[in-house]
N, C-alpha and C positions, 0 to 999 in steps of 0.2 A: 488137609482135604482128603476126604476117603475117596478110592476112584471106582466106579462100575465095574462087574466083572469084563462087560465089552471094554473098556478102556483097557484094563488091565491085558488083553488079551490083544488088543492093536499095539500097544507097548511093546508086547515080547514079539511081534512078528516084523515091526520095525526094526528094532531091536538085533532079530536074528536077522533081515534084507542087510542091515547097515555092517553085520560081523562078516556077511559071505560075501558084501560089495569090498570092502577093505581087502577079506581074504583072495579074489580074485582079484583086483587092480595090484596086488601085492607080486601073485601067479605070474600075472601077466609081465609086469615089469622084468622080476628074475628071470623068464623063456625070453624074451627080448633081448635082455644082455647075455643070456649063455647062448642065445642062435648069432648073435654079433661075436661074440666069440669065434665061435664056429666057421663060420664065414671068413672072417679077418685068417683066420689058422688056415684056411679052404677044405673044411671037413666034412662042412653042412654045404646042399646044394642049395638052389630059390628056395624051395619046399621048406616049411618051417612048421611046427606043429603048436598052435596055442590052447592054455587051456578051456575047456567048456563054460559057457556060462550057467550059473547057476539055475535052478528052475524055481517054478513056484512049491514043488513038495518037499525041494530042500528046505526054502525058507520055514515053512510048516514044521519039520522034521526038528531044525534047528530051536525055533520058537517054544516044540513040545518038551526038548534039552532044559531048555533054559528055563522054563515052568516046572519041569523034574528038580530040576535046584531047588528052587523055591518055596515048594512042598517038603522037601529034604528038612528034618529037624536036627 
């Protein structure tokens, strides 16, 4: 089945949300065990720094990545 260029173009942006959703619950995990770290050692105060969530012009940014491939011969 051939797919519309809109389809092909919701693919790569799902695509790119589901690469930066992984890559951030990934973020988050490892800053959670190295501030429990920290803690446990008593190095790190309450204060704890997580990372940002992604926005919607990364998701784009990444999407236009992954259509650069694609085009790639």
């Amino acid at each position: 089945m051939t797919k519309t260029p809109f389809e092909i173009r919701a693919d790569l942006l799902k695509l790119a949300a589901d690469h930066l959703e992984k890559q951030f619950t990934a973020n988050v995990s490892f800053v959670a065990e190295y501030n429990k770290a920290l803690l446990d050692a008593g190095v790190l105060g309450e204060r704890s720094m997580l990372p940002k969530y992604f926005t919607s012009d990364e998701v784009i940014k990444k999407a236009a990545e992954f259509y650069s491939f694609v085009q790639t011969k």
